[in-house]
N, C-alpha and C positions, 0 to 999 in steps of 0.2 A: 386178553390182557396179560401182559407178565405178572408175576408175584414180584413182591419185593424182596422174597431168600432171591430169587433169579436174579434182580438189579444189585443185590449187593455183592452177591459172586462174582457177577460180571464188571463190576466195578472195582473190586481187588484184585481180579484177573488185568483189569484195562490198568489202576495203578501199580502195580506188578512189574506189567510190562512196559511201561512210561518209566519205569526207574533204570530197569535193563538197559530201553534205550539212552535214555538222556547220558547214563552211568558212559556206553559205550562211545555214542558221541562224545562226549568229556574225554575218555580215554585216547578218542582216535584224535580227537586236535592236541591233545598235551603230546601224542606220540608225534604227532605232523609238526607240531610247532616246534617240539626239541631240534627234528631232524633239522626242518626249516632253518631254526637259527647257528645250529651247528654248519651248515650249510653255506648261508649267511655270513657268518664269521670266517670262513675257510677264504669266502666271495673277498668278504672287507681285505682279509691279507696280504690274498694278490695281488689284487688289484694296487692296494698300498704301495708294494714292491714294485708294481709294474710304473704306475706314476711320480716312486721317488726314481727309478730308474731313468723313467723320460726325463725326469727333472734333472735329473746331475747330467743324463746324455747334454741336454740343452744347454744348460751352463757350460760343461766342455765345450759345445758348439761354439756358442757366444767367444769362448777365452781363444780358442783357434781363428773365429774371424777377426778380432780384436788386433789379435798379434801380425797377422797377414796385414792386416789393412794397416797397420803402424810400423810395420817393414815396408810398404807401400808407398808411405805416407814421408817416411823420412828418408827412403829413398828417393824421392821426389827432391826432398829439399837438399840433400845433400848434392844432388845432382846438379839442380841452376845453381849453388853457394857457390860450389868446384867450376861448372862451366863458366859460371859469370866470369872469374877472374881468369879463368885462361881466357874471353874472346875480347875482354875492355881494350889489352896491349896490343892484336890484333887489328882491334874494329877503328881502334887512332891508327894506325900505319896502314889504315885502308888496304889490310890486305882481304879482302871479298873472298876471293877463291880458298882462302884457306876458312873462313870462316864458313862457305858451301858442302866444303869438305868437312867440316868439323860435323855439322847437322847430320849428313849421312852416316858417317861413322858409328853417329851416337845410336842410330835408328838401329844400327847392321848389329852392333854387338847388346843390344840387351832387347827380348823378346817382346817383353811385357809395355815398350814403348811404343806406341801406335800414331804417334805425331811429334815431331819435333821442327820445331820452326825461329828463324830470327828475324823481326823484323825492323826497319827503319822510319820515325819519325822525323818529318821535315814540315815543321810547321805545324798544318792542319791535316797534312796529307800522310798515310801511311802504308811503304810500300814493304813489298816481301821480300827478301835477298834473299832465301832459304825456306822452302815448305817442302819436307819428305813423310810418307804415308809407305803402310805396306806395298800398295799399288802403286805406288812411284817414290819406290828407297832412293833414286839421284833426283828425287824433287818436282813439282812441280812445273810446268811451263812459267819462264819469267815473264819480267814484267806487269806480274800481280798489283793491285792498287785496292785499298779496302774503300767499298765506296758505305759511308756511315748511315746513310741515309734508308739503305736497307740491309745493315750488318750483312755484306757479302764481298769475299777477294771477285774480283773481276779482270780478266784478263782480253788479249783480245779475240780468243775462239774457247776460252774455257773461264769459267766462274762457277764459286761454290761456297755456300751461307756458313757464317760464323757468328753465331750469336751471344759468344762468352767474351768477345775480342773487347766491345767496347768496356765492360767492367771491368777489364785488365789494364786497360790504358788508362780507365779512372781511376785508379786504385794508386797505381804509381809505385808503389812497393811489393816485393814478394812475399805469394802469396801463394794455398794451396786451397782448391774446392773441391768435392766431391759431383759428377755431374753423373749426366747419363749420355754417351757419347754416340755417333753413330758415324762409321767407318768403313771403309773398302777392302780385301783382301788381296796378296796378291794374286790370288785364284780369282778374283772377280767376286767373292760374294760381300755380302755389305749385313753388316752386323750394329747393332745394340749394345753396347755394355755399361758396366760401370767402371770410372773409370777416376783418376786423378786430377785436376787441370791445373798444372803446376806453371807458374809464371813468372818472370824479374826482370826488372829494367837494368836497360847497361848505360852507364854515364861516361863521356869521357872525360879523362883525368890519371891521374896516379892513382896505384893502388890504393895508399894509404890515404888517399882523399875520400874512397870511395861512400863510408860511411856519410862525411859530411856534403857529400851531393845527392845522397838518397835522400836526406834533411830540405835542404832549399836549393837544389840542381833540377834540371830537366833533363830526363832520358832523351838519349839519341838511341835507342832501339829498344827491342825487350825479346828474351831468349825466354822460348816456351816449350814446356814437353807436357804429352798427356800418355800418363800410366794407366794401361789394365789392368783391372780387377780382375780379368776375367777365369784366372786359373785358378786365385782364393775363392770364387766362387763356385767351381766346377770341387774345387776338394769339401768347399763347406756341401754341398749336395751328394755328394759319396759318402762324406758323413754321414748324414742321416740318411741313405738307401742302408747303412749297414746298421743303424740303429733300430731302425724300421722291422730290418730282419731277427737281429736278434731278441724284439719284444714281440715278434709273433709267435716264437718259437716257445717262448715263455707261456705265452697265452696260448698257446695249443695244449701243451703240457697240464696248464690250470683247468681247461674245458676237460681232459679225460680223466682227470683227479673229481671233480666237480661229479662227473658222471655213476662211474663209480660209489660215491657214496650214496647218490640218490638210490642205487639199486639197492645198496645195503639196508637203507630205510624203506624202502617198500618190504621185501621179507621180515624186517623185525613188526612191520605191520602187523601185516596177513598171519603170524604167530599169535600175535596178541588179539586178533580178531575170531580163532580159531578157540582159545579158552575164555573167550569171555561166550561165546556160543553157546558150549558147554556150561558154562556155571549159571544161564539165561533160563536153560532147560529145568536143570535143579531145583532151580527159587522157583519155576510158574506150576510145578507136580507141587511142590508143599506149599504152595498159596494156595494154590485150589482148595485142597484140604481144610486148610485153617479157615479160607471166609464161607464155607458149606456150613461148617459148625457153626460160625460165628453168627450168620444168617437165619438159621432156623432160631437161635436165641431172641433175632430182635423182631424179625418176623411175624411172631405168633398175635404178641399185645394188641401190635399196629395193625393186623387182620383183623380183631375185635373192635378196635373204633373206627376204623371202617365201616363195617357191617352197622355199626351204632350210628355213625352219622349217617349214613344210608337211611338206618329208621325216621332219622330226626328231621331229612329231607324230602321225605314221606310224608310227613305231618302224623307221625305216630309218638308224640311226649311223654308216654306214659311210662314205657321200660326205662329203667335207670342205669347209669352206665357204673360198671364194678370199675374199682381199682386194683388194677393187675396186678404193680408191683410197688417197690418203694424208691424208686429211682426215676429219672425223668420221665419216662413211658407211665408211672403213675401219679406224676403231675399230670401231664398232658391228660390224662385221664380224669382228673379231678376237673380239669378246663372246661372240658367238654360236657360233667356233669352239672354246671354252672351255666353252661350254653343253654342247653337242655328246658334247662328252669325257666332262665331268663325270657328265649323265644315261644316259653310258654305260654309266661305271663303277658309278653307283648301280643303276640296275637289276638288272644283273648281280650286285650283291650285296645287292640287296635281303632276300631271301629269309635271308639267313645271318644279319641284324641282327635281322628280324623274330624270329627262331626264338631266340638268344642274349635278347632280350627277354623270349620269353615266359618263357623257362627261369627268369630274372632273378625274375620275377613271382612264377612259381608256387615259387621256395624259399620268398619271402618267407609265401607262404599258406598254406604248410606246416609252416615253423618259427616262426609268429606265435600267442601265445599268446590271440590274442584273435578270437571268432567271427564272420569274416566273409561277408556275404552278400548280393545287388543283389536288392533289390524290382521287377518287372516291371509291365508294364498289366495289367490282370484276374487282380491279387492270383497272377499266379504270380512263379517263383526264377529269379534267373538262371542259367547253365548253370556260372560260375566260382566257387567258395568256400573258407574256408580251410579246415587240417585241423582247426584248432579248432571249426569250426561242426558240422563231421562227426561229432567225437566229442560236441559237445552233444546234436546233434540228428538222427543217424545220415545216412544218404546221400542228401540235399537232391534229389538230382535227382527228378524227377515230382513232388514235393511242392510244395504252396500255401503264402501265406503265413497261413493261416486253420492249418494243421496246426503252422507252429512257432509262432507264439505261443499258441497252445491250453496246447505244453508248457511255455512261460512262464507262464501262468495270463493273460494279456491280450487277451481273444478281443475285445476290441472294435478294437484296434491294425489291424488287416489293413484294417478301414473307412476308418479315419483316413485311412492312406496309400493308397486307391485314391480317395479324395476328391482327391487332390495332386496325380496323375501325369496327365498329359495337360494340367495346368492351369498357368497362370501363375506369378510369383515370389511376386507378391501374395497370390494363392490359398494359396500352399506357408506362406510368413510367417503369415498368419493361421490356419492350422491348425497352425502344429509344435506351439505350446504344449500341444494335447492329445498327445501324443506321450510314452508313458512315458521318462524317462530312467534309474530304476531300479526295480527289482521282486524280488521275495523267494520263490523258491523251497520246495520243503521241506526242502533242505537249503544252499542258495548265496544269497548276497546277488550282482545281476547291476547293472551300469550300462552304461546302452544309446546310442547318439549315432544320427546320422542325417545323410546328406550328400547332397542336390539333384545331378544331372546333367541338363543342360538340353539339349535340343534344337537345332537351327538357326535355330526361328523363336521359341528366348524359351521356350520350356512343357515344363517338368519330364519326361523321359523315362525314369525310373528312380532310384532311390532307394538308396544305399548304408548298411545298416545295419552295426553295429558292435557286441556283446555280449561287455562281459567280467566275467569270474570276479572279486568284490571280497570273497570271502567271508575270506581268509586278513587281506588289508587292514585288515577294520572289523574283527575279531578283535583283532588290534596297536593297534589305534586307540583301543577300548576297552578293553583292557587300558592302553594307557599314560593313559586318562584316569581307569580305578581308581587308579590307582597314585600320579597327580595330585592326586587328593581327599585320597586316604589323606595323603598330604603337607603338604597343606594343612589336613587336620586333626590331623596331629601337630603342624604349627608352631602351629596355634593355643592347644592344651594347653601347649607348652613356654612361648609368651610369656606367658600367664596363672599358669604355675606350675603341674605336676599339684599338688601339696597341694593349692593354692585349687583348680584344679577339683574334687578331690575332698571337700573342706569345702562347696563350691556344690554337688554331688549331692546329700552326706549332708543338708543345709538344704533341700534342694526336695524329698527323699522326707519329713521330716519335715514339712516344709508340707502337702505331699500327702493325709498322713495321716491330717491335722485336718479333712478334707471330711467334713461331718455334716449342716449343713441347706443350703438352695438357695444361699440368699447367700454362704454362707462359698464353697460350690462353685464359684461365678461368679469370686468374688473371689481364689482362690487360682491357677484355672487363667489367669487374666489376670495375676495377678503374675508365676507359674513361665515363661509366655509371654513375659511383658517381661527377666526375668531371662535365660531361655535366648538370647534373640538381642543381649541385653548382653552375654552372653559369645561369641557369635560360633557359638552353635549354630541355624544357621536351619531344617535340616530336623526337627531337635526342634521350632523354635518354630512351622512349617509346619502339624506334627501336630498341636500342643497348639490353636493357631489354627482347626483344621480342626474338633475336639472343640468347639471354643466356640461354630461359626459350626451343627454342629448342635443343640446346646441351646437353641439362641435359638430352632426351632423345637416345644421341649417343655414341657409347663406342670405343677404339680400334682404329685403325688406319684414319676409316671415322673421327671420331672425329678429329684430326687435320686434315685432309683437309678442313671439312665443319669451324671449326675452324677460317682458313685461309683466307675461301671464306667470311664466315661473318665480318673479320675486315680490308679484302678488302671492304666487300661493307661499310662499317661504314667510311673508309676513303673517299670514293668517297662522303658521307654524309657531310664530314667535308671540303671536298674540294667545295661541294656546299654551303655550310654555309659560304664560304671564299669568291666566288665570289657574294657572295649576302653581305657581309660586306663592300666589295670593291666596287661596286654598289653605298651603300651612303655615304661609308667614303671612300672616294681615297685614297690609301695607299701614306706613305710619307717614305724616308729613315729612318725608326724609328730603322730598326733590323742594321745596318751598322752605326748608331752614337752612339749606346749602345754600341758597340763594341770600335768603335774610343773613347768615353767617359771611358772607361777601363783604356785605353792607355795614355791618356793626366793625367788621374788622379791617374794615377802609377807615371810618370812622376813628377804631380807637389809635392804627397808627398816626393820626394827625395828633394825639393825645402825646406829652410828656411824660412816657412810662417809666423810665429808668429809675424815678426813686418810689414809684409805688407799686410793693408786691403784686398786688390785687389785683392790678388792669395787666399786671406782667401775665399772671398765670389767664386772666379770661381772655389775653389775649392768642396765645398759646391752645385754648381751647378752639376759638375760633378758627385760628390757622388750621389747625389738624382738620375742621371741617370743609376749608378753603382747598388746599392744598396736601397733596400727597408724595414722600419721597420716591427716590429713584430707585432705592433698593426695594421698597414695596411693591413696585411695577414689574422688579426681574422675581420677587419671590411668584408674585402670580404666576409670569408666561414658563415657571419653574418646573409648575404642576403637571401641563401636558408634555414636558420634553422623554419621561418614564417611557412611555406607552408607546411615542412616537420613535424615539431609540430602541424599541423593541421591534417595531414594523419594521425598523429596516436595517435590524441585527447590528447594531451598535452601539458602545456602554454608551450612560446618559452622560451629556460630556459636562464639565465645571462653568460657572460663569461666573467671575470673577471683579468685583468692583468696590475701587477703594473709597474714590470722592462720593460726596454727600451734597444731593441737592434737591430739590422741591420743583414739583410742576403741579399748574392748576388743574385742580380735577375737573374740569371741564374740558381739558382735553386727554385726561386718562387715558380715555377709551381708545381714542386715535394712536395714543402712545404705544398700549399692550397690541393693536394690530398689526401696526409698526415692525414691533419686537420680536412681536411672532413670527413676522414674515422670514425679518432676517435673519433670526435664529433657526426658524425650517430650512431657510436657503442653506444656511452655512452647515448645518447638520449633513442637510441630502444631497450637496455640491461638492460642499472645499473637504472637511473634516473626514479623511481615506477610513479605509476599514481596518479595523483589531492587525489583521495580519500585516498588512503594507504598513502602518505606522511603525509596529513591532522592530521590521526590517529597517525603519529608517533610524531607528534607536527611540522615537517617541512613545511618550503615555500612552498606550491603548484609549484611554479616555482623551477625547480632544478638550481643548480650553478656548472659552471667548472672553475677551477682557474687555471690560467699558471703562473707560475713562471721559473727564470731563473737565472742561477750561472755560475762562469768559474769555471774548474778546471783542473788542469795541461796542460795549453791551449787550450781547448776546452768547447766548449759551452754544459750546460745541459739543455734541458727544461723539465718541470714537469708536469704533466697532472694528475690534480684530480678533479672527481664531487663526489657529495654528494648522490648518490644514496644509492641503495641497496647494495653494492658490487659485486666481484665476485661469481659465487655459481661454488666455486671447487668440490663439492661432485657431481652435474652432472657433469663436465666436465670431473669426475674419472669415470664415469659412461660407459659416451659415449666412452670414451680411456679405459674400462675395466681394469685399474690398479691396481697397488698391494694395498692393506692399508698402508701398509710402506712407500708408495711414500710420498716424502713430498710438503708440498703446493708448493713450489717453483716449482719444477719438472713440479707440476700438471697444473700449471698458464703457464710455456713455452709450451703447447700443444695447445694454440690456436693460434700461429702463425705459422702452422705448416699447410700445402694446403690441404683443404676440409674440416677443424673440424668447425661445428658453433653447437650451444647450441639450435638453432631455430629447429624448429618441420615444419617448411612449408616455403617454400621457399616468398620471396614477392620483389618488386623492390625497398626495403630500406635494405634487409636481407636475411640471411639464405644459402647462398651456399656454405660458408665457404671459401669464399677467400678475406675478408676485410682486418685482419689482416696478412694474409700470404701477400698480394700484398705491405702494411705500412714497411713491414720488409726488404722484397726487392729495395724496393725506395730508403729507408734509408742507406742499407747495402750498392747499389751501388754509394750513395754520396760517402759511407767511414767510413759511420756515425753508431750508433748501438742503438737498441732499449731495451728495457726490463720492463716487469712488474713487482713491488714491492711488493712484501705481506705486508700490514702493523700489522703485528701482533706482540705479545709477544715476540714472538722468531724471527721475520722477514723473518718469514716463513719457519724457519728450521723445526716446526712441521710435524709432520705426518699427514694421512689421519685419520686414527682412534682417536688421541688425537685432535683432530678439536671436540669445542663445538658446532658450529653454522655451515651453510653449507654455508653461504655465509661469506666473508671477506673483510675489505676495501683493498683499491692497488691503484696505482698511477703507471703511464707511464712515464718513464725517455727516453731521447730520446738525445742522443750525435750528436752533431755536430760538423765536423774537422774544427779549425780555419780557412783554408783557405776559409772558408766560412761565417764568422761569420766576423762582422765589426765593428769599435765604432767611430759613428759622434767624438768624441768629443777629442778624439785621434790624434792627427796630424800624425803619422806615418800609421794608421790604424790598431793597434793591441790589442789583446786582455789585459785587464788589467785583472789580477787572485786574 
């Protein structure tokens, strides 16, 4: 083992020499870096110099090409200005030949011209009097002719493309372009260049006319020359081979200046690397020295509590520990005789906490009413459990855990959890979820939990199960959730009124009753369905639902008997629903004074009421027993639209109605079935969803409005929402009709037994007898139904003249006066 003088020498020896270095690196980058950026800066200079130089070369470049090409340029122009006017006087005295002469001349005395030509417009046609080129300075072969059609002179054993000619002769005035030309030499070789395409038309006439024939005259020829560039180009390229040279020269010059200094900064290095060596040696001989001293000082103490904790890790307490000094070394030393004491004390009463502990434990696993117990590796118990486990599952000890879950009934569990134990968090997490949490006895409902104890290195070493008794719990639980129902369907009798509910039984067992062929069967258990959950009874309308969904798979003669048998049983349903109303609302003679209230109030209208309060108000009373308004029929079918605009995620839409009128309650019942129907229709058909309305700018909540009229003594009521309309082109569809049919035709086919528009049957829809049952109801008041097209034509259209597939409509629905009432009427009849 080292001493600690030896770690602390060697640790002022090691910081020492980490200062040296750090010291010297420090020094060698400030010395690198200076060079570097001296270096750097020397770099930037040149370089500067070198790129303003290319820059002003380039500029003079530019100003030399400039000035050439605009000697070029107005050479050009001065050229056709001058020739034009000498060949006009000329080209009128048809002298040809001199004007032949004239073209070559031009060619012969200036270099830089590589085409010069005159030619002749006649019409449409344009021929060449004059084309001379390096390779033919006296001209072309005559009788040249431009054929336009593919910009080229054509002659009759030579032709050659000119594809600048036609923009010259549309231009009509002189003009100068810069092209890229390609020519012949007279050596034969054929060149490239850049070049001038200088052009003007020759008008005949006088001089001084000539201006005003370039205005609104037509050229009789046009004199053309094309100038090379090609020797301003050959000088601009000599320019820069000579700029070229003198910035390499430049930059040679900079790379041996550049060099040069590099070398001078490596020797001021390797100088400065040489005494800091030297002064590295100095400091590590008087460091030594100093931390040898310094070490034996601190040294000494810290070997004594060493040796002390040594003792104290021995289990020798008894020597006590001195303090050395008065400085941290005899704190430390004060700590440790604190230590001393302390591990004294605990020891010595170890044993007595330990034992108080367990005692602690084992109350709680005795008096804990719930079975505890520790899963092992290879599915055995652990040896500690409560007395709850004991009494579940008698005395755990030598048993597996393959033996207590057996008497849970979970013999796969003991798997699960020898999958987990020796394994990771990850492993444990990914298996709990097979882990029963509750399980059911033959006689106790149990809930079970489960809790990981993990090892030192991270991997599940046992498993805490937990099993308690829920059976008294879910007893209370279910009990208070009878009791809930129960409550829930008292209030629902009380807000309906038992009478009306029990007038709504008495009216659905009578419905019931009339089941005789298939259709009326279909149509009645669909109505007593919409009824029962308009009144808020869903597990009646559950059942009745259940009965429909299996008919739908019966056909032919079974079908009416099973038919018959299911709205037998649905009455026996309703006859239980009657004596469980009777139960908490004792029936009173409600149905025998509705009747006598008939009779007294036929009675008193024959009476002269108007001047006696008395029979005014009993009469009034009577009525209310007689008769019930229209807004009281929509507050009813009000109640189930909540629940029902829930099922099929839509707000509960408004229903809207202003007139005020009375219907005998004798046929209430027919009414709210009625209303039901059409307001489920129009909810689960027309009235689109939150989003589509949105987009069309409407209410998210849809609206149905009733209104109501007499006419010719009877009652109309109107039924419209605001939806989407009908969509008569399915409904042509499903009824495969002709195109000629017209809307109306097409709109009476859904009152007609089995048509619905729905694709899947569901307990709001789809079996096709909502509307067929509304019509029957109606028909056998007396009363008549019909849907409206509201269209252009009021639906005398056709299928095929239809723009859109769907259309608004509105439900009119007659009621015979004998049925229809007016409070305010003393006779009780209708006013038209």
């Amino acid at each position: 083992m080292k001493s600690i003088k030896n770690k602390i020498v060697a640790s002022s020896l090691l910081g020492i020499f980490s200062v040296l270095v750090i010291s010297s690196v420090m020094v060698a980058l400030f010395s690198d870096n200076l060079i570097t950026n001296f270096l750097n800066k020397g770099n930037e200079a040149t370089n500067q110099f070198i790129g303003d130089f290319k820059q002003a070369s380039q500029v003079t470049q530019n100003e030399i090409i400039e000035i050439y090409e605009e000697q070029a340029r107005k050479k050009g122009l001065n050229l056709i200005a001058k020739d034009r006017m000498s060949l006009t006087t000329p080209f009128v005295d048809n002298q040809v030949l001199f004007i032949q002469e004239f073209i070559s001349e031009s060619l012969k005395l200036d270099d830089d011209i590589i085409f010069a030509a005159f030619y002749v417009v006649e019409g449409e046609d344009i021929r060449a009097t004059k084309i001379s080129t390096p390779q033919y300075p006296n001209g072309l072969p005559k009788g040249l002719k431009f054929n336009s059609d593919i910009d080229t002179w054509v002659g009759e054993d030579f032709e050659f493309e000119d594809g600048n000619l036609p923009g010259i002769i549309q231009r009509k005035t002189s003009g100068i372009e810069q092209v890229s030309f390609t020519y012949t030499t007279a050596s034969g070789e054929t060149r490239v260049v850049q070049a001038y395409d200088v052009a003007t038309p020759v008008f005949e006439g006088e001089p001084d006319e000539i201006d005003d024939l370039m205005e609104e005259g037509e050229a009789v020829g046009y004199l053309r020359y094309v100038i090379s560039l090609e020797k301003t180009n050959k000088f601009v390229q000599k320019t820069k081979d000579d700029l070229a040279k003198i910035i390499g020269k430049q930059e040679e010059r900079t790379n041996t200046t550049r060099e040069e200094l590099i070398r001078l900064g490596k020797d001021s290095e390797n100088q400065l690397f040489l005494a800091l060596a030297g002064s590295a040696v100095l400091m590590t001989i008087l460091g030594f020295a100093i931390s040898a001293f310094v070490a034996g000082k601190i040294s000494k103490p810290v070997t004594y509590l060493s040796k002390a904790a040594q003792e104290i890790a021995s289990g020798h307490y008894e020597s006590k520990v001195k303090k050395m000094s008065d400085d941290e070394i005899g704190q430390l030393c004060e700590i440790f005789e604190n230590m001393r004491v302390q591990v004294k004390d605990f020891t010595e009463n170890l044993q007595f906490m330990v034992d108080e502990k367990t005692k602690e434990i084992r109350f709680l696993l005795d008096n804990i009413d719930i079975a505890i117990f520790k899963i092992m590796p290879d599915k055995q118990l652990g040896d500690e459990y409560s007395k709850a486990a004991k009494q579940m599952f008698g005395d755990l000890k030598g048993k597996s855990t393959n033996e207590v879950f057996k008497a849970l009934h979970s013999e796969r569990t003991p798997e699960i959890l020898d999958t987990m134990i020796n394994e990771d968090d990850l492993t444990y997490e990914a298996n709990s979820s097979l882990l029963p949490l509750s399980l059911k006895t033959k006689k106790n409902y149990l809930e079970l939990s489960y809790s990981p104890h993990y090892g030192p290195e991270g991997q599940v070493s046992s498993v805490l199960v937990t099993v308690k008794d829920v059976t008294e719990v879910n007893k209370l639980k279910a009990k208070a959730e009878e009791e809930a129902e129960k409550g829930r369907f008292i209030l629902n009798i009380a807000s309906h009124g038992p009478e009306n509910v029990r007038r709504f039984i008495k009216n659905e067992i009578s419905l019931l009753e009339q089941s005789k062929d298939a259709n009326k069967i279909q149509r009645i258990l669909h109505t007593v369905k919409g009824n029962s959950l308009a009144y808020g009874f869903k597990d009646l309308g559950d059942h009745i639902h259940e009965f429909e969904s299996k008919l739908q798979k019966i056909e032919g003669d079974e079908f009416v008997a099973k038919g018959q048998e299911y709205c037998q049983k649905t009455i026996m349903l309703y006859k239980g629903l009657e004596k469980t109303v009777n139960l908490y609302f004792p029936s009173s003679d409600s149905m025998g004074l509705h009747s006598r209230a008939n009779l007294y109030l036929s009675a008193i209208s024959e009476l002269s009421i108007n001047d006696n309060p008395h029979l005014q108000e009993l009469r009034d009373i009577f009525y209310d027993k007689c008769y019930i308004s229209f807004n009281e029929i929509l507050d009813f079918v009000r109640k189930p639209l909540e629940p029902l605009s829930k099922r099929l995620k839509k707000p509960t839409p408004n229903l809207e109605f202003s007139d005020s009128f009375w219907l005998k309650r004798e046929i209430e019942h027919n009414f709210r079935g009625v209303l039901n129907h059409i307001i489920r229709n129009a909810l689960d058909h027309g009235i689109e969803e939150p989003k589509i309305r949105k987009k069309k700018g409407k209410d998210e909540r849809g609206t149905l409005k009733f209104t109501f009229e007499t006419k010719e003594g009877a009652g109309l009521i109107t039924v419209q929402d605001d939806g989407a309309g009908i969509d008569l082109r399915k409904i042509s569809e499903r009824r495969s009709l002709s195109p000629d049919t017209t809307l109306n035709e097409i709109a009476r086919e859904i009152f007609k037994a089995g048509f619905s528009t729905k694709d899947d049957v569901t307990e709001i829809s789809g079996r096709g007898v909502g509307m067929d049952a509304v019509k029957v109801d109606i028909e056998e008041l007396g009363g008549s139904i019909e849907l409206k097209i509201l269209s252009p034509r009021n639906g005398e259209e056709t299928l095929q003249e239809m723009e859109e597939d769907t259309v608004p409509f509105a439900i009119i629905i007659g009621v015979p006066d004998a049925y229809i009432g007016n409070k305010n009427n003393p006779n009780n009849q209708l006013v038209a």
